[in-house]
C-alpha positions as a LaTeX table, in Angstrom:
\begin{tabular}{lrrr}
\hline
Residue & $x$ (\AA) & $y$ (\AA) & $z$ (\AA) \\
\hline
Unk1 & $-88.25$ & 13.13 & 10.47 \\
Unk2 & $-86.41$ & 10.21 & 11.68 \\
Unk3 & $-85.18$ & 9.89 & 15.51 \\
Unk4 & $-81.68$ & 8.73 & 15.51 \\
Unk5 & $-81.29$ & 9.48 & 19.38 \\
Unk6 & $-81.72$ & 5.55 & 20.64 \\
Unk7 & $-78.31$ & 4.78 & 18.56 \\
Unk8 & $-75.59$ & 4.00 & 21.36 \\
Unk9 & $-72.85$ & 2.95 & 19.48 \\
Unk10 & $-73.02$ & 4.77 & 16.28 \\
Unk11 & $-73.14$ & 8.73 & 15.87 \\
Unk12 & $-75.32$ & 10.60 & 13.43 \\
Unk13 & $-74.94$ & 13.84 & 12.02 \\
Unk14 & $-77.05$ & 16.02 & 9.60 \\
Unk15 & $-75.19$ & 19.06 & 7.82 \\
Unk16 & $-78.16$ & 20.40 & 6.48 \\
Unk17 & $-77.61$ & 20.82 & 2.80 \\
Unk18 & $-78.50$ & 16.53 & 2.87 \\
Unk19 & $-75.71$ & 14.83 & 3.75 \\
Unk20 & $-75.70$ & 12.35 & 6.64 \\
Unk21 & $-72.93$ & 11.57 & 8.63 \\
Unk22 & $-72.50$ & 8.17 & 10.20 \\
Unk23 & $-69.25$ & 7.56 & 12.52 \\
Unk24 & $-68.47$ & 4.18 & 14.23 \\
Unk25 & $-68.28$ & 5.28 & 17.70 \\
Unk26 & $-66.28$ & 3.11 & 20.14 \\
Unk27 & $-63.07$ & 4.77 & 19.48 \\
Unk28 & $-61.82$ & 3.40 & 23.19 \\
Unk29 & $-62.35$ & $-0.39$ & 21.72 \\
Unk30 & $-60.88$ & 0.51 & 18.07 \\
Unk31 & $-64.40$ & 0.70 & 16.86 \\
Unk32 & $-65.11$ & $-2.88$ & 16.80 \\
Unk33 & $-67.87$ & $-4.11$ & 16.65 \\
Unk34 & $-69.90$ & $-5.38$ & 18.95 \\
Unk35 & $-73.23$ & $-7.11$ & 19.26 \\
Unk36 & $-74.94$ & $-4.08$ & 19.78 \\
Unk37 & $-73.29$ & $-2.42$ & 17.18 \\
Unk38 & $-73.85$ & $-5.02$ & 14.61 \\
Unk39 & $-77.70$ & $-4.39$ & 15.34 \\
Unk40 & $-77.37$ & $-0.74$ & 14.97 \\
Unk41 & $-75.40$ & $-1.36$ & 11.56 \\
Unk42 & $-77.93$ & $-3.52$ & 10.73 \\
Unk43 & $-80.57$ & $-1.14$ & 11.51 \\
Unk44 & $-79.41$ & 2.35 & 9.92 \\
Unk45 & $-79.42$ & 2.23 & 6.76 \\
Unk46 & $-82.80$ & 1.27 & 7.15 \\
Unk47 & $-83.56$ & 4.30 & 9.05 \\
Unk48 & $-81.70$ & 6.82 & 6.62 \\
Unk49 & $-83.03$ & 4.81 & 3.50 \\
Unk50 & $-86.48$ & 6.47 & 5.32 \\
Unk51 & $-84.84$ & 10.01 & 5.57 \\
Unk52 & $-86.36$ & 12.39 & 3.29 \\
Unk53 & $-83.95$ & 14.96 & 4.19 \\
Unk54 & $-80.54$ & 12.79 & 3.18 \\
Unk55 & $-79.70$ & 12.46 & 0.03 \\
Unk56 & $-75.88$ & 11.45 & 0.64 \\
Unk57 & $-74.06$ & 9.57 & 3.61 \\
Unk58 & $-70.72$ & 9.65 & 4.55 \\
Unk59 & $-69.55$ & 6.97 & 6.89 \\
Unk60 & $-66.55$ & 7.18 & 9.28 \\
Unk61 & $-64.69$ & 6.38 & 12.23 \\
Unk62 & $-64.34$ & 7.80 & 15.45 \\
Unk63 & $-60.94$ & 8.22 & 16.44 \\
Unk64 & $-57.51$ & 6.63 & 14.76 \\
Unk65 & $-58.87$ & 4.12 & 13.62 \\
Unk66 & $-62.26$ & 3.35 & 10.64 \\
Unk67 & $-63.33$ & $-0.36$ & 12.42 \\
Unk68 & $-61.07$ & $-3.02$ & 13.68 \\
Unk69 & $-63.35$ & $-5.63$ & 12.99 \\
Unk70 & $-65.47$ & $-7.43$ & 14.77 \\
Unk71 & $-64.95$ & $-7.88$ & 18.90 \\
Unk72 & $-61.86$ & $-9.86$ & 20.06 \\
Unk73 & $-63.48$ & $-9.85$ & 23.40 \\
Unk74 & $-66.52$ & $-11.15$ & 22.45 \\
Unk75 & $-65.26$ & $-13.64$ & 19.95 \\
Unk76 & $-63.30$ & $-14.78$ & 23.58 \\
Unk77 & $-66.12$ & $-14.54$ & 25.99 \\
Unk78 & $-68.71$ & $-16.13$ & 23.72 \\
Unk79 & $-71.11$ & $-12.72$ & 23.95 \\
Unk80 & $-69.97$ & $-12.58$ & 20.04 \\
Unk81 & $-71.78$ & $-15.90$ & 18.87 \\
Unk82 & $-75.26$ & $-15.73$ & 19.53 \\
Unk83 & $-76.78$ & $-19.58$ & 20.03 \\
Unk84 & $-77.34$ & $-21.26$ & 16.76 \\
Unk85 & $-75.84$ & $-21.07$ & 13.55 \\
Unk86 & $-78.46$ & $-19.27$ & 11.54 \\
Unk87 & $-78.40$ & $-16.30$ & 14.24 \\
Unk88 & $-75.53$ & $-14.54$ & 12.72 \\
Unk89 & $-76.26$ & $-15.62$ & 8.90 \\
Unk90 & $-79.27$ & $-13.51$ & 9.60 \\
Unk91 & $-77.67$ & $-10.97$ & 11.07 \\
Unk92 & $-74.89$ & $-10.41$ & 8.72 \\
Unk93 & $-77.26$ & $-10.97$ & 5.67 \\
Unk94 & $-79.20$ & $-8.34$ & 7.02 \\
Unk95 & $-76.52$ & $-5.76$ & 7.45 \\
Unk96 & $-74.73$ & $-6.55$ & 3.85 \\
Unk97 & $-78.48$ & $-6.31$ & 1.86 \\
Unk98 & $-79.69$ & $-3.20$ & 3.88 \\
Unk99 & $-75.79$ & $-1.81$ & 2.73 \\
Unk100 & $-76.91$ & $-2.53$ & $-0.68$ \\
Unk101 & $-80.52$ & $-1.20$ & $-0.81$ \\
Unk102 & $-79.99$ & 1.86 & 1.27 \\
Unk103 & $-80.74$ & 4.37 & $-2.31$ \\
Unk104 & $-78.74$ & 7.14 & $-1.20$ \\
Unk105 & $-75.17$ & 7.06 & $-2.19$ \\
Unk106 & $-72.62$ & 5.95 & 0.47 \\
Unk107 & $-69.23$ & 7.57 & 0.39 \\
Unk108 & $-66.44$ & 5.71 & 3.00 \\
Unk109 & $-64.46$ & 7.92 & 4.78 \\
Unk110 & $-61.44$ & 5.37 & 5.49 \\
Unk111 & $-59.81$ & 8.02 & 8.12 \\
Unk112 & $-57.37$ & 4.51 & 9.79 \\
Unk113 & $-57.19$ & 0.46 & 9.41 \\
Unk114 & $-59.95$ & $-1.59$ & 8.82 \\
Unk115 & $-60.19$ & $-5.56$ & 9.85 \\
Unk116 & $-62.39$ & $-8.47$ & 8.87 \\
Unk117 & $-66.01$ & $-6.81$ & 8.68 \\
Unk118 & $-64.49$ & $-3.09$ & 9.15 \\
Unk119 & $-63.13$ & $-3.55$ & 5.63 \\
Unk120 & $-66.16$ & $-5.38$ & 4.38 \\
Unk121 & $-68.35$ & $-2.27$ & 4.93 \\
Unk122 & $-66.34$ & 0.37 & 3.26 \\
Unk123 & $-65.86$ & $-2.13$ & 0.09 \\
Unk124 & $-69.50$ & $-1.83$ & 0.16 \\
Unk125 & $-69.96$ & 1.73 & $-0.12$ \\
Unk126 & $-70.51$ & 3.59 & $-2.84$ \\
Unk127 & $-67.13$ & 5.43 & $-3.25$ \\
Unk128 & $-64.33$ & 4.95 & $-0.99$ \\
Unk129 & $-61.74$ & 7.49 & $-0.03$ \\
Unk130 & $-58.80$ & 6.25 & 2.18 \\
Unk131 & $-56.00$ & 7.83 & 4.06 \\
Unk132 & $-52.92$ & 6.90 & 2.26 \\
Unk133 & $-51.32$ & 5.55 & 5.80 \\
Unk134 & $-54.55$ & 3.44 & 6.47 \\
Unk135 & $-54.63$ & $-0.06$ & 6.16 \\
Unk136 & $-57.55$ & $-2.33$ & 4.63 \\
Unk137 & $-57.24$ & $-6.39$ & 5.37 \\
Unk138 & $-59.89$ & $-9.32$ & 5.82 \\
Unk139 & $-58.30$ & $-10.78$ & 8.79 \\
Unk140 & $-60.80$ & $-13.51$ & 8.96 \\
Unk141 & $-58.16$ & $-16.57$ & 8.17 \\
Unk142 & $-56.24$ & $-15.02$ & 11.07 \\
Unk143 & $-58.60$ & $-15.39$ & 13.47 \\
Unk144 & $-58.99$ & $-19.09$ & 12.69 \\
Unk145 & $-62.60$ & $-18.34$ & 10.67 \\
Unk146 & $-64.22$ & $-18.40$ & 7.18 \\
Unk147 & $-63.97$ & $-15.16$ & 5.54 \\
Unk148 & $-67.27$ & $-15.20$ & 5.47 \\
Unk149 & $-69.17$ & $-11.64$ & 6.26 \\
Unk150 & $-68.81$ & $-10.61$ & 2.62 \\
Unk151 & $-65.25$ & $-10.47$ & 1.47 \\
Unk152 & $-65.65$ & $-13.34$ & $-0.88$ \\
Unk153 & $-68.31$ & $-10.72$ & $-2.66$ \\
Unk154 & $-66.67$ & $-8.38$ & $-2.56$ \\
Unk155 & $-62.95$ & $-8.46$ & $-3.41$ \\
Unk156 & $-63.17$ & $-10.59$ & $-6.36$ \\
Unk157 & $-65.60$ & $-7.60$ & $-7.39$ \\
Unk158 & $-63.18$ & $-4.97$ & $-6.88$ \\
Unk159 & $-59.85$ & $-6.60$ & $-7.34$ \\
Unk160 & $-60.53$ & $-9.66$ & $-9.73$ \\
Unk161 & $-60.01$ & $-13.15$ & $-8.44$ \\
Unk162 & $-56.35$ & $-13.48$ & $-8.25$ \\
Unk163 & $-55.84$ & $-10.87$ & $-5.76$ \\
Unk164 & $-58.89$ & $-11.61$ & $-4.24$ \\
Unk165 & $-57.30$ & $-15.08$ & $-3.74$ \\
Unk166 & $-54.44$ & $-14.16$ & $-1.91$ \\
Unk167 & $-55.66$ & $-11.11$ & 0.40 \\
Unk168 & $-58.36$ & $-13.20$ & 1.48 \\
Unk169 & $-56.32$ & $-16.42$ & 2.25 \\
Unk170 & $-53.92$ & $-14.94$ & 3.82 \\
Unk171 & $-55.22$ & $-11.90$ & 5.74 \\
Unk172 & $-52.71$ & $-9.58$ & 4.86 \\
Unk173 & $-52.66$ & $-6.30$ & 5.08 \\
Unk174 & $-52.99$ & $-3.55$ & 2.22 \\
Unk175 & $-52.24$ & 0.59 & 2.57 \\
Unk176 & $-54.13$ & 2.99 & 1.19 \\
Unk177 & $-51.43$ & 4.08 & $-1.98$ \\
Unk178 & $-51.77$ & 0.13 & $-3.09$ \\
Unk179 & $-55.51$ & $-0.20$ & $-2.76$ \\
Unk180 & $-56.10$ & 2.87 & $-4.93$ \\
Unk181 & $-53.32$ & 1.39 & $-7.23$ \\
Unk182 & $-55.20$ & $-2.03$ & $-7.63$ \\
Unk183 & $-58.64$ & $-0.48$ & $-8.08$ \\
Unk184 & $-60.11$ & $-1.28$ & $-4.26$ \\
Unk185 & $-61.10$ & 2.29 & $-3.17$ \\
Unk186 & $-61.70$ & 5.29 & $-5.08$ \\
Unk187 & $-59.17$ & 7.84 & $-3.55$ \\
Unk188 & $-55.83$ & 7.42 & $-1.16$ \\
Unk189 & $-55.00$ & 11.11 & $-0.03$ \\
Unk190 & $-53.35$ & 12.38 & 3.25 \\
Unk191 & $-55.13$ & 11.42 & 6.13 \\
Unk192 & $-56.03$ & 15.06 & 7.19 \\
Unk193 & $-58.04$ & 15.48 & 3.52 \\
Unk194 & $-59.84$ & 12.02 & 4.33 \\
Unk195 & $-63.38$ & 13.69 & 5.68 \\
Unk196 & $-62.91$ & 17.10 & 3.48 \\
Unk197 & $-62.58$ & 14.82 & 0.24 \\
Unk198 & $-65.58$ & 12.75 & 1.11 \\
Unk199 & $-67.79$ & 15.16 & 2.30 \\
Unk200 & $-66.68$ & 16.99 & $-0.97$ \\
Unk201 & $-68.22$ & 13.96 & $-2.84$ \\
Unk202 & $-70.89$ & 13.68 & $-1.24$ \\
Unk203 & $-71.99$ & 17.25 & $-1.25$ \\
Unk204 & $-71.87$ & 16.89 & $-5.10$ \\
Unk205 & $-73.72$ & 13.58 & $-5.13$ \\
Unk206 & $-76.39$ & 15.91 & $-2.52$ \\
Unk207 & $-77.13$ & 17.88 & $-5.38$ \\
Unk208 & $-77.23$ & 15.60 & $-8.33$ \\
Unk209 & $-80.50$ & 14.62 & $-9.68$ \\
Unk210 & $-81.96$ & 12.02 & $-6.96$ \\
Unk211 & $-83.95$ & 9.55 & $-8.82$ \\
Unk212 & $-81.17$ & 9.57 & $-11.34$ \\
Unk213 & $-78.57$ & 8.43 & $-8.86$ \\
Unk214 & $-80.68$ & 6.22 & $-6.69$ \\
Unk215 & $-81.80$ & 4.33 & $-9.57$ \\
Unk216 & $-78.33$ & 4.12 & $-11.47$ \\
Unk217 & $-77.22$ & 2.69 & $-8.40$ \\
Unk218 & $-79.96$ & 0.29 & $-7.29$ \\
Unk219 & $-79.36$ & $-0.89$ & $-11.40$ \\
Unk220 & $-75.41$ & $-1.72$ & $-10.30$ \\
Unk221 & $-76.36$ & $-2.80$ & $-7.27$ \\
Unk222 & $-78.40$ & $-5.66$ & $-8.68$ \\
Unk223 & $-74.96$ & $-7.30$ & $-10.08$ \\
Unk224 & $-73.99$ & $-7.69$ & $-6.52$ \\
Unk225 & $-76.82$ & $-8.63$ & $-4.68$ \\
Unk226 & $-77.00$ & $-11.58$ & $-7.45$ \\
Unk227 & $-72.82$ & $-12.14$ & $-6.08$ \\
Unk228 & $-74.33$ & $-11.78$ & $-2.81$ \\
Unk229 & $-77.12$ & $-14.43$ & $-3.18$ \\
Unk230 & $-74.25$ & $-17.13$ & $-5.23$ \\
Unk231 & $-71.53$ & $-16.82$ & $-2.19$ \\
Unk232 & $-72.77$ & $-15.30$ & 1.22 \\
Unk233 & $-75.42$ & $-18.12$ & 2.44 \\
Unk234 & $-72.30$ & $-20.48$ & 2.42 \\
Unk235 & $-69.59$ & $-18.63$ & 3.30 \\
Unk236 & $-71.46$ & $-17.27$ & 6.61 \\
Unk237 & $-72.31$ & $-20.50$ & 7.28 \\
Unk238 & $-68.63$ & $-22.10$ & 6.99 \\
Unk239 & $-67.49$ & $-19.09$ & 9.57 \\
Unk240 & $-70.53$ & $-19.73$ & 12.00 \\
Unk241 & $-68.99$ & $-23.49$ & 12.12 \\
Unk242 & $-65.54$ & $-21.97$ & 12.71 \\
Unk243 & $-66.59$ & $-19.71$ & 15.23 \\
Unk244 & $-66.74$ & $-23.03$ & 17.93 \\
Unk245 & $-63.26$ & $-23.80$ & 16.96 \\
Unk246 & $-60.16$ & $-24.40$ & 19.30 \\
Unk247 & $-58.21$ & $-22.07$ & 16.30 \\
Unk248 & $-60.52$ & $-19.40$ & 17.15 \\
Unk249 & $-59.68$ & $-19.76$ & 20.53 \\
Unk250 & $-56.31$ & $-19.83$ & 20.19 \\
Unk251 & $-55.98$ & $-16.88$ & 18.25 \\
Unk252 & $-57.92$ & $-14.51$ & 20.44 \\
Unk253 & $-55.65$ & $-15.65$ & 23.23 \\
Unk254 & $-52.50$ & $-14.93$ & 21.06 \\
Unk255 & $-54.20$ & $-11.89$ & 20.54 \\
Unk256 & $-54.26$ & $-10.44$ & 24.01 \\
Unk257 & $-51.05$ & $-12.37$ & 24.87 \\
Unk258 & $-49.52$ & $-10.23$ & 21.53 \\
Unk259 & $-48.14$ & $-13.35$ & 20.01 \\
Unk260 & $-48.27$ & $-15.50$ & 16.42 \\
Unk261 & $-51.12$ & $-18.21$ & 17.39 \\
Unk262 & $-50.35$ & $-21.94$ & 16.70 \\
Unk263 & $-53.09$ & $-23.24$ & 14.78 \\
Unk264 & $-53.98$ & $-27.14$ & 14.56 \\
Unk265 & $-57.13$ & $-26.98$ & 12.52 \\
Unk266 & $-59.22$ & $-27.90$ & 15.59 \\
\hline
\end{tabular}
């Protein structure tokens, strides 16, 4: 049996007929994520990928909110950008290919808004169910950096190139009704049938045939690890550079001052 009692940041739940629950669990911070919850992300689906007993995984977020990206405060503070521009390639290469290789299907329980790398993960998943008032966006060109955690893998994936072009180049935001419409998530429903739907789904996908499923979708998965190997190296690289740049800077302080930052490509 696996321990999951050292994880500080994330919450994990059996329900004993196989399904795992994973919740984001920094609800007083919007979820974000943190150093140390960037190596716990890294880390689990490792652990349940290991766990005989799950055969499904739902993942959530505590609170209002699913994950509002990665950690203004440590993106300000520096605690964010560990020395040395491979250290977060690794990292987030790491997280995206353990996403991928975990065999048990992933449904995303989208319960609020997701920024930057809390929209990359749920685009990830398996099968995504999203409250209709919810809000999906890779805020990345906002924050003065590369989009460079995954969402060039992903959107194009999901959305085709086009829209890929402009959500990701302009950050903007996207609500649950319009994802589903475009083909982004699976399901937009009320935001009180978010965890009931997806614990729905993943109850069935609990008792479908295991090798069945977990090879089907190690097969699709194959498609994007090859989209994974063409676009991430570079792309994580490009936002490491941007992560010593006055725009960064400048946007987390218009961030806690609540205004539009004044970027000079610097």
């Amino acid at each position: 049996m696996v321990d999951y009692s050292n994880y500080k940041t994330l919450l994990i739940e059996k329900d004993g007929d196989g399904v795992a629950i994973v919740t984001l669990n920094r609800p007083e911070k919007r979820n974000a994520v943190s150093l140390e919850m960037h190596g716990e992300l890294e880390e689990i689906f490792v652990d349940l990928r290991n766990d005989d007993e799950v055969r499904s995984i739902v993942l959530t977020g505590a609170g209002s909110v699913f994950c509002g990206g990665g950690d203004v405060e440590g993106m300000k503070t520096g605690s964010f950008r560990p020395s040395g521009p491979s250290t977060p390639f690794h990292m987030v290469r790491r997280l995206i290919v353990n996403l991928l290789e975990v065999e048990q299907p992933i449904v995303a329980a989208v319960n609020g808004d997701g920024a930057g790398l809390g929209a990359t993960i749920p685009l990830f998943s398996d099968i995504i169910v999203m409250a209709e008032t919810a809000r999906l966006a890779d805020t990345h060109v906002r924050m003065g950096l590369v989009a460079g955690d995954g969402g060039v893998v992903i959107w194009p994936w999901l959305v085709g190139m086009a829209r890929a072009k402009e959500y990701l180049l302009t950050g903007q935001w996207i609500d649950g009704k319009e994802a589903e419409r475009i083909g982004l998530v699976n399901y937009a429903v009320p935001q009180e049938d978010v965890m009931p739907r997806a614990m729905e789904i993943a109850k069935r996908l609990a008792l479908g045939a295991p090798q069945a499923i977990r090879w089907t979708k190690y097969s699709i998965n194959k498609i994007l690890r090859d989209h994974v190997n063409l676009a991430l190296d570079a792309s994580m690289f490009l936002e490491a550079a941007t992560m010593s740049s006055e725009d960064l800077q400048e946007a987390t302080k218009a961030f806690y001052e609540k205004r539009q930052p004044e970027f000079k490509g610097r």
